[in-house]
PATOR-251098 format. One record per residue (C-alpha): residue number from 1; x, z negated, y. Coordinates in nm, 2 decimals, decimal comma. Layout:
BEGIN
(NUM (X Z Y)),
...
***
This chain:
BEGIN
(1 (-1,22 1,36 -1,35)),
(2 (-1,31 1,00 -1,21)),
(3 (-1,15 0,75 -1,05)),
(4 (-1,27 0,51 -1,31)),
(5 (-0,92 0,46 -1,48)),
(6 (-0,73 0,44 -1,21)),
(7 (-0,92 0,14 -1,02)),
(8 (-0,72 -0,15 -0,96)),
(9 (-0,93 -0,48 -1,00)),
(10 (-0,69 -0,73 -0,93)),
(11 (-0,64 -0,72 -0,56)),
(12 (-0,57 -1,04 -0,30)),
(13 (-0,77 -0,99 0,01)),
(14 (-0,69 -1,17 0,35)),
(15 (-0,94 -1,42 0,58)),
(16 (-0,99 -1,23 0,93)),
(17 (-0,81 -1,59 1,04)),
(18 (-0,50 -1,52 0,90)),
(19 (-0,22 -1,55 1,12)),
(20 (0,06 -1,25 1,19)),
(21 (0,31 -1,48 1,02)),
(22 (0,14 -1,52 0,66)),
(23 (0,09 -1,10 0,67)),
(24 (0,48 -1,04 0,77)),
(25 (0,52 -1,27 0,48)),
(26 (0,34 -1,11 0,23)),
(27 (0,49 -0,73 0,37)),
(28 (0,85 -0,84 0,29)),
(29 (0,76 -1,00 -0,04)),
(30 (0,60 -0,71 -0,18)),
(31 (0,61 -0,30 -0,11)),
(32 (0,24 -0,29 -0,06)),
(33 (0,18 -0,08 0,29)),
(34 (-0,14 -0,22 0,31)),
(35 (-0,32 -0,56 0,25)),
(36 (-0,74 -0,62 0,25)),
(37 (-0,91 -0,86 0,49)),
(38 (-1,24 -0,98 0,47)),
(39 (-1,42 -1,14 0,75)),
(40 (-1,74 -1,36 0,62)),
(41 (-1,69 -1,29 0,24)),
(42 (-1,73 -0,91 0,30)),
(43 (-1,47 -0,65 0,36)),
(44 (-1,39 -0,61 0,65)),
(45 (-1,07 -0,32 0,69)),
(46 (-0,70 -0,33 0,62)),
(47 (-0,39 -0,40 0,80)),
(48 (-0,08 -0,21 0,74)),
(49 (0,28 -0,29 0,72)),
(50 (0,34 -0,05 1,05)),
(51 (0,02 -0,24 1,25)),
(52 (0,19 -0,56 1,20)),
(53 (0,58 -0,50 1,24)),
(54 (0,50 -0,30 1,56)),
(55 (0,27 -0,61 1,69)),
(56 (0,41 -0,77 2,01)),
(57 (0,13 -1,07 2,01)),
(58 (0,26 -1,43 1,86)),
(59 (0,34 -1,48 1,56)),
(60 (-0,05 -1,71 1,59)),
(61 (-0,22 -1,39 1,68)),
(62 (-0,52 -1,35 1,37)),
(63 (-0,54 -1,07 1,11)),
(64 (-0,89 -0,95 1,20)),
(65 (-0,71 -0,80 1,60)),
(66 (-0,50 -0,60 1,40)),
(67 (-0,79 -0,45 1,10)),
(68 (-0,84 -0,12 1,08)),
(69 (-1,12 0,03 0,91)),
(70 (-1,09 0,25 0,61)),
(71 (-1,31 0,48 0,38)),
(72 (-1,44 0,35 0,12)),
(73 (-1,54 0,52 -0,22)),
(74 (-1,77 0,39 -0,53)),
(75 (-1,60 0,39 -0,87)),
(76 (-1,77 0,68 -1,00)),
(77 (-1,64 0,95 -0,78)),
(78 (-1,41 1,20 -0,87)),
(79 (-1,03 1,21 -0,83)),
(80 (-1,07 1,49 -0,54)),
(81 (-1,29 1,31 -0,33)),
(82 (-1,08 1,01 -0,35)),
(83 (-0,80 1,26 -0,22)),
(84 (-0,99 1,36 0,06)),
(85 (-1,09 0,98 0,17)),
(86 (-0,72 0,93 0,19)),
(87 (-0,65 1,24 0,36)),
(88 (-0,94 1,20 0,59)),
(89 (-0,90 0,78 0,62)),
(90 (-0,51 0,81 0,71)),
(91 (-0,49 0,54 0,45)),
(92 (-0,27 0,55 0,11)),
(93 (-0,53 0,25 -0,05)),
(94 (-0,90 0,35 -0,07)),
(95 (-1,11 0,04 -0,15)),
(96 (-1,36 0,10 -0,42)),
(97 (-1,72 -0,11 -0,37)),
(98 (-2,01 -0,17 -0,62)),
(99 (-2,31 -0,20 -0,43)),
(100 (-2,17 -0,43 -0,14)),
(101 (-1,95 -0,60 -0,37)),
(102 (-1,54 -0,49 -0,31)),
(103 (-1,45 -0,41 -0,71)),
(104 (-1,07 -0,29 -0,68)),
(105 (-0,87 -0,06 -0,52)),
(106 (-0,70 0,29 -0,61)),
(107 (-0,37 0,33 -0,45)),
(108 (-0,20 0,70 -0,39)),
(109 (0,02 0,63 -0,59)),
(110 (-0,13 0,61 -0,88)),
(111 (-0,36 0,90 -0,83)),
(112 (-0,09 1,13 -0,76)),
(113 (0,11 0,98 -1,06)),
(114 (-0,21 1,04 -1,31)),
(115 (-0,26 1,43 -1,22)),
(116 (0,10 1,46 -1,19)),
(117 (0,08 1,76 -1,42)),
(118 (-0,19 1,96 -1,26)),
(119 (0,04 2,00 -0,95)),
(120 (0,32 2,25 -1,09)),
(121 (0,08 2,54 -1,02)),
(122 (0,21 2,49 -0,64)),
(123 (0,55 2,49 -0,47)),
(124 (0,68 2,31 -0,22)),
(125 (0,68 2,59 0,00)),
(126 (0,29 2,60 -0,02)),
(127 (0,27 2,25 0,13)),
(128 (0,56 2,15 0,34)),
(129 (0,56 2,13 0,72)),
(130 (0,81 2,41 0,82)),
(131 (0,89 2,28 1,18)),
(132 (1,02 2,00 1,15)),
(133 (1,11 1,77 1,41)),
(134 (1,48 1,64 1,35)),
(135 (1,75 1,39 1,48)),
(136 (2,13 1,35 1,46)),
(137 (2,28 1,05 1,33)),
(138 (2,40 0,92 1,76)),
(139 (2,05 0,95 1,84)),
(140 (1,93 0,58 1,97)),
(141 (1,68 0,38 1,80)),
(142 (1,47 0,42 2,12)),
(143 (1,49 0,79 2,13)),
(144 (1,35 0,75 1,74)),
(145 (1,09 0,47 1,84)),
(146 (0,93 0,78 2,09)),
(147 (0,97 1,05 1,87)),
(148 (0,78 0,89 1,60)),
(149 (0,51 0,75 1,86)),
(150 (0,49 1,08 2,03)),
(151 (0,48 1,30 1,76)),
(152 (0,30 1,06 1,52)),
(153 (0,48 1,14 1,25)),
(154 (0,66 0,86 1,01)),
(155 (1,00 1,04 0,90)),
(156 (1,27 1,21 1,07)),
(157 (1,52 1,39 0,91)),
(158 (1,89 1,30 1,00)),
(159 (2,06 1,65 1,07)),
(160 (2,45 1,69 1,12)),
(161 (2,61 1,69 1,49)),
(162 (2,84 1,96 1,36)),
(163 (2,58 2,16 1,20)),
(164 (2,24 2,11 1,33)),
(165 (2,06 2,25 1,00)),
(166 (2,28 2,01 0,78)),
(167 (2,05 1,72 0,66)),
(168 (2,27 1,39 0,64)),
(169 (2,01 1,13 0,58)),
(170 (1,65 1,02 0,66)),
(171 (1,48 0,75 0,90)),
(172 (1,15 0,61 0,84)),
(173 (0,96 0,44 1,14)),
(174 (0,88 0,19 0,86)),
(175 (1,30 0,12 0,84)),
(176 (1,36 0,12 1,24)),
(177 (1,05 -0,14 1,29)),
(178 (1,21 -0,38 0,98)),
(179 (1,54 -0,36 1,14)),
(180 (1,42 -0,40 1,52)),
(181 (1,22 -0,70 1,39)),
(182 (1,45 -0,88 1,16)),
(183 (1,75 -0,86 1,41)),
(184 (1,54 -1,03 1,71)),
(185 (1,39 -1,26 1,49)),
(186 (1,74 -1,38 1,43)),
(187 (1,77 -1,46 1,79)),
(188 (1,70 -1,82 1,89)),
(189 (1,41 -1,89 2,16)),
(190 (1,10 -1,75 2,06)),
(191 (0,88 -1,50 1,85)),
(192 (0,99 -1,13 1,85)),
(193 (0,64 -1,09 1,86)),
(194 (0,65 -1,22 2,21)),
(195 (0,92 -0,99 2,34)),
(196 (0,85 -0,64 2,22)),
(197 (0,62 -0,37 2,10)),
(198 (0,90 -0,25 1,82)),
(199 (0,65 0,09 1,82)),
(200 (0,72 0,14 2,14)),
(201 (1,07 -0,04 2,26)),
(202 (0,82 -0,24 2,55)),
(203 (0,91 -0,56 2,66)),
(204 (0,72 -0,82 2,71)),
(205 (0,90 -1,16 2,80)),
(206 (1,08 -1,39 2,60)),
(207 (1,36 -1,49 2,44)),
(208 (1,56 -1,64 2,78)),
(209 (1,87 -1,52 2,80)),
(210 (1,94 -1,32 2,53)),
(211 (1,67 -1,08 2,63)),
(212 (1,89 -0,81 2,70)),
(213 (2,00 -0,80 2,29)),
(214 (1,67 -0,59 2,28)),
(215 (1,82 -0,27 2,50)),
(216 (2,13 -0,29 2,35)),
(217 (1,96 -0,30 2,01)),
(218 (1,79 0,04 2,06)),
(219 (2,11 0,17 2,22)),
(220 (2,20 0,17 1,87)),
(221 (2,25 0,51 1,69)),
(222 (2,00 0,55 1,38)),
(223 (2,28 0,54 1,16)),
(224 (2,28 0,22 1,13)),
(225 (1,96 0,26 1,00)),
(226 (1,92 0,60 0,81)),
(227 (1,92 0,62 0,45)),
(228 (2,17 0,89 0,31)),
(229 (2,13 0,89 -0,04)),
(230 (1,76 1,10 0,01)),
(231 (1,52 1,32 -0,22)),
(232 (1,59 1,67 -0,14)),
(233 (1,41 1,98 -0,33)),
(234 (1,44 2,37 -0,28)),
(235 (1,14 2,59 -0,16)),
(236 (1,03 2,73 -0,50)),
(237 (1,04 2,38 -0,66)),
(238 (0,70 2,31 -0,79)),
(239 (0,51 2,02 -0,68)),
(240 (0,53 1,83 -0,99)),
(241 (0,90 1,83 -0,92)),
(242 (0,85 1,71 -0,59)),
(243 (0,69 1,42 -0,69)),
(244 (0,93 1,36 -0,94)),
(245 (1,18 1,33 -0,66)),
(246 (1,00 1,11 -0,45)),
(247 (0,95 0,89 -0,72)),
(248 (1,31 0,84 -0,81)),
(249 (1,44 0,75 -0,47)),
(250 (1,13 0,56 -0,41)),
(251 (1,03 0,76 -0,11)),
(252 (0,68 0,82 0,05)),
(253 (0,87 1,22 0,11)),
(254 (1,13 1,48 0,04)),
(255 (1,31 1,68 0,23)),
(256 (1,32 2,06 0,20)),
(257 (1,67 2,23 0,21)),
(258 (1,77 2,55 0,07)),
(259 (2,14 2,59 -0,11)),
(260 (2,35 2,53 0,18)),
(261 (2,16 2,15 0,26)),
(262 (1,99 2,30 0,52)),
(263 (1,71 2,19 0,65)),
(264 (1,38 2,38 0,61)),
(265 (1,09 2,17 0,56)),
(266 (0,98 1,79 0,46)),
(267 (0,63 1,76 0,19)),
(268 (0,46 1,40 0,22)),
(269 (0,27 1,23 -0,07)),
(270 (0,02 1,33 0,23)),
(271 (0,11 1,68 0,12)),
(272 (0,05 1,64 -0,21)),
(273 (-0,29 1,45 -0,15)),
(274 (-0,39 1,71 0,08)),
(275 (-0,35 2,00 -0,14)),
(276 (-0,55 1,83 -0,42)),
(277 (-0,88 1,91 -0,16)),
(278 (-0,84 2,23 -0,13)),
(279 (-1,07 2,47 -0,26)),
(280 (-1,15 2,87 -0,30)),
(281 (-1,46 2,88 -0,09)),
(282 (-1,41 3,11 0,16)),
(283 (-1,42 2,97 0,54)),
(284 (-1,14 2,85 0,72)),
(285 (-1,05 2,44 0,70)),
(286 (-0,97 2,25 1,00)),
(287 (-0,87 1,95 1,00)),
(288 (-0,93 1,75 1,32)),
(289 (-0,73 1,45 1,43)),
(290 (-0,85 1,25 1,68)),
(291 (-1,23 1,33 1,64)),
(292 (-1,34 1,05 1,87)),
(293 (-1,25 1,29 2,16)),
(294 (-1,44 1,57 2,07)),
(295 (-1,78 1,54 2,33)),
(296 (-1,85 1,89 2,37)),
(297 (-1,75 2,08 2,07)),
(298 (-1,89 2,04 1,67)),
(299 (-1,65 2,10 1,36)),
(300 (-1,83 2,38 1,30)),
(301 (-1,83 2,55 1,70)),
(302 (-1,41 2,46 1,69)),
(303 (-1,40 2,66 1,33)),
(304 (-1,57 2,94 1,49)),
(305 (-1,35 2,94 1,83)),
(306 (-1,06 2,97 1,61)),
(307 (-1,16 3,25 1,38)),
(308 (-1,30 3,38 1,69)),
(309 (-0,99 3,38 1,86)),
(310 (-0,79 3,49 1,54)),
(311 (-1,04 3,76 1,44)),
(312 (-0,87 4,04 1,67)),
(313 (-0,52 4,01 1,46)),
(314 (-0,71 4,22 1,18)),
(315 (-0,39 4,24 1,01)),
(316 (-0,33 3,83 0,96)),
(317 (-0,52 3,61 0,75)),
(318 (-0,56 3,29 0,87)),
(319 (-0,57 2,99 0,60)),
(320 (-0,64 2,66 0,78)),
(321 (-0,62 2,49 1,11)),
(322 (-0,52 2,17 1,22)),
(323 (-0,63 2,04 1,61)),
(324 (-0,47 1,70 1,71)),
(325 (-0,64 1,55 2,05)),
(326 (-0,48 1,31 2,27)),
(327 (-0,69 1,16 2,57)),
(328 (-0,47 1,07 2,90)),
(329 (-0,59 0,83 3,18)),
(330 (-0,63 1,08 3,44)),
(331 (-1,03 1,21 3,44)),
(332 (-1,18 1,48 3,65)),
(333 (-1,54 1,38 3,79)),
(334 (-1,55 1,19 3,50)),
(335 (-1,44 1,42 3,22)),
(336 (-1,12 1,27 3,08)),
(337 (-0,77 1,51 3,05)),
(338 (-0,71 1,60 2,70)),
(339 (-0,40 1,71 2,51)),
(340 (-0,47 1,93 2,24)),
(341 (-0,27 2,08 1,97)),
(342 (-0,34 2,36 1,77)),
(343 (-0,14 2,46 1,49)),
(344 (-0,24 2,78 1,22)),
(345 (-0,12 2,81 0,89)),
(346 (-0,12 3,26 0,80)),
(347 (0,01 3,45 0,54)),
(348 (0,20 3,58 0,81)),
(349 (0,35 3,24 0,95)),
(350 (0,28 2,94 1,03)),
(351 (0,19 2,92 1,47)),
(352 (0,20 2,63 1,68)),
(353 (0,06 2,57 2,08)),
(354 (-0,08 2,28 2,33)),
(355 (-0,21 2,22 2,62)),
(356 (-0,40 1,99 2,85)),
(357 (-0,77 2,07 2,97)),
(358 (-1,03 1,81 3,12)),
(359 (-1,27 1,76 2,82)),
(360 (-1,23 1,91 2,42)),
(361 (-1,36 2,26 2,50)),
(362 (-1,14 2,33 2,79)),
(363 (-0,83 2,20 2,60)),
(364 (-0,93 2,38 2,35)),
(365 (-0,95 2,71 2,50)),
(366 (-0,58 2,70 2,69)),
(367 (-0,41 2,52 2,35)),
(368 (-0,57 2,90 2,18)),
(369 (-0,44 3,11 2,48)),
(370 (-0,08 2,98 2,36)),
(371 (-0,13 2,99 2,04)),
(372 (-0,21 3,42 2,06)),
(373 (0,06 3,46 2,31)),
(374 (0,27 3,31 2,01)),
(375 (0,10 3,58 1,75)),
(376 (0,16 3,85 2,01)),
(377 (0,52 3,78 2,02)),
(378 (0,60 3,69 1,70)),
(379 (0,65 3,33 1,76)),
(380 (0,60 3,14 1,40)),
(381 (0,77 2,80 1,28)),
(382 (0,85 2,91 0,96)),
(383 (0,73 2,98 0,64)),
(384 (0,32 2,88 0,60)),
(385 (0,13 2,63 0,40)),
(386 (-0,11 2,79 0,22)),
(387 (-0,35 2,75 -0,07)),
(388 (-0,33 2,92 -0,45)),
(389 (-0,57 3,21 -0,48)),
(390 (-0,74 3,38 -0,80)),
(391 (-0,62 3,26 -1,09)),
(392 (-0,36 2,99 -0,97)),
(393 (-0,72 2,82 -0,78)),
(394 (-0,86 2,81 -1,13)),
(395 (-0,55 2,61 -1,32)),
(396 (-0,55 2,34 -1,00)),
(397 (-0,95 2,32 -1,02)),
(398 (-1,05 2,37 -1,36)),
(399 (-0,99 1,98 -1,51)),
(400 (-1,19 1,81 -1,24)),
(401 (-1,44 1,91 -1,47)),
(402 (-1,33 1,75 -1,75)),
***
């Protein structure tokens, strides 16, 4: 099935000149998460709604500082590959180009809308992320800022004080950056651009004497911020449903509880995207983040160190892999320190381990010494992600023929 249907050609597009203050603008006017900038006639990237809340320059400071670059597809590709793009881009608007010409967009949305149908075949429990990182409603807006920066993750679940499996509400990084940003711009005496990095809660100057509103802002508990009225589903709800859900509380997630409200796992439309790339062929998929890193090690060689390492546990079947790197200042005759995470997704549980090694292979290496001391113990975060097999592969797959 292609794209074709589902391109967008009327689309506004940005000069890499325009200021910070004509992009806020044009965020809180619309919902779009995303906006196209061109530099010289020709497109350039895309600045998102989180680069520019979270920007502490000037309210002067140009559009092309803050452009990111993003796949692009042509408009005869298939609905899958545009999945993957997104997956692959981080991005939730794929521009689609004719030669060197920008001809529309296709926005996540609307793909997930138009196979909408195709995705009952899997449950929630296939896709969701099982450990879940969590907050209570007295936790500070700070504390929320660096759990969404150091987790890099864009939702947090809102779990009772009383009850810590409870789920009371739901913060977005997208709601805590609004309200950080709309509060000091209240303030008289400058820019909130000047004073902060609302990703990070960093100051930077500004604003006289009314600078310290800013701590006493993110002293504030995130229930001033949560929403409570959220999109919860069950386990066994298929994803169809999910997406129903999200839909009708206009939410970018839902939150998996089973029939007490308690928490056990949040799907993404990332989720959803995701599982519209996998396939039946029979390797194991990793998915790297932070790719830049890797110097010493191919896709391919960190595949095989995982199976390698997995291998041994003949009873457990390992489905796919995810590796986050992270590089730190500190360098060792010139090798930079690296944080990686691994986390494995098996029919016998979903394990999770990091480390820190100088250089990709040696990170690697201790990040997968944790991870089988986890196997060995029995250490998983819940219930895994996995893939349909045998028949259910050949329902999800089938119509991209048509």
């Amino acid at each position: 099935m292609k794209i074709t249907e589902l391109i967008d050609e009327e689309f506004e597009t940005f000069d890499e000149s325009t200021p910070v203050s004509k992009l806020r603008s044009a965020f809180e006017d619309t919902n779009r998460k995303a906006l196209l900038v061109t530099a010289d006639g020709e497109f350039d990237g895309v600045v998102t709604r989180r680069d520019v809340l979270s920007s502490h320059q000037p309210a002067e400071r140009k559009a092309g500082t803050l452009v990111r670059p993003v796949p692009t597809i042509g408009r005869h590709e298939d609905l899958r590959e545009a999945a993957r793009l997104m997956v692959g881009g981080d991005t939730r608007l794929l521009p689609v180009v004719d030669g060197d010409d920008l001809a529309g967009v296709v926005r996540a949305d609307d793909l997930l809308e138009h196979v909408q149908s195709y995705l009952s075949v899997l449950t929630a429990a296939d896709v969701q992320t099982a450990d879940v990182v969590s907050v209570e409603p007295s936790t500070t807006l700070g504390k929320a800022l660096s759990t969404f920066r150091t987790e890099r993750i864009e939702h947090l679940p809102v779990v009772a004080e009383d009850d810590g499996e409870r789920v009371v509400g739901i913060v977005s990084l997208y709601d805590v950056l609004e309200f950080v940003t709309r509060e000091l711009r209240r303030s008289r005496g400058g820019d909130p651009g000047e004073q902060m990095d609302a990703s990070s809660g960093g100051h930077h100057g500004g604003f006289g004497a009314r600078e310290g509103e800013r701590e006493n802002m993110l002293e504030l508990p995130v229930r001033n911020v949560m929403v409570e009225t959220i999109g919860t589903t069950h386990p066994d709800a298929d994803l169809e449903e999910v997406l129903d859900t999200m839909l009708e509380f206009d939410a970018s997630s839902a939150i998996v509880v089973d029939d007490d409200e308690s928490l056990v796992g949040i799907v993404t439309k990332t989720d959803l995207l995701e599982s519209l790339t996998w396939t039946d062929e029979d390797r194991l998929p990793v998915q790297v983040f932070g790719a830049d890193l890797m110097t010493e090690l191919s896709h391919e060689e960190l595949a095989k160190r995982i199976e390698d390492a997995t291998r041994k546990y003949r009873d457990m079947r390992v489905l796919e892999a995810k590796v986050h790197f992270q590089e730190h200042d500190e360098q060792l005759r010139g090798i930079p320190l690296l944080y990686a995470r691994v986390r494995l997704f098996t029919d016998k549980g979903t394990f999770v381990a990091a480390d820190e090694g100088y250089g990709d292979r040696h990170a690697v290496s201790l990040a997968l010494n944790a991870v089988e001391r986890q196997i060995l113990e029995g250490k998983t975060y819940g219930r895994s992600k996995k893939p349909a097999d045998g028949d259910d592969l050949e329902k999800v797959y089938g119509w991209w023929l048509s």
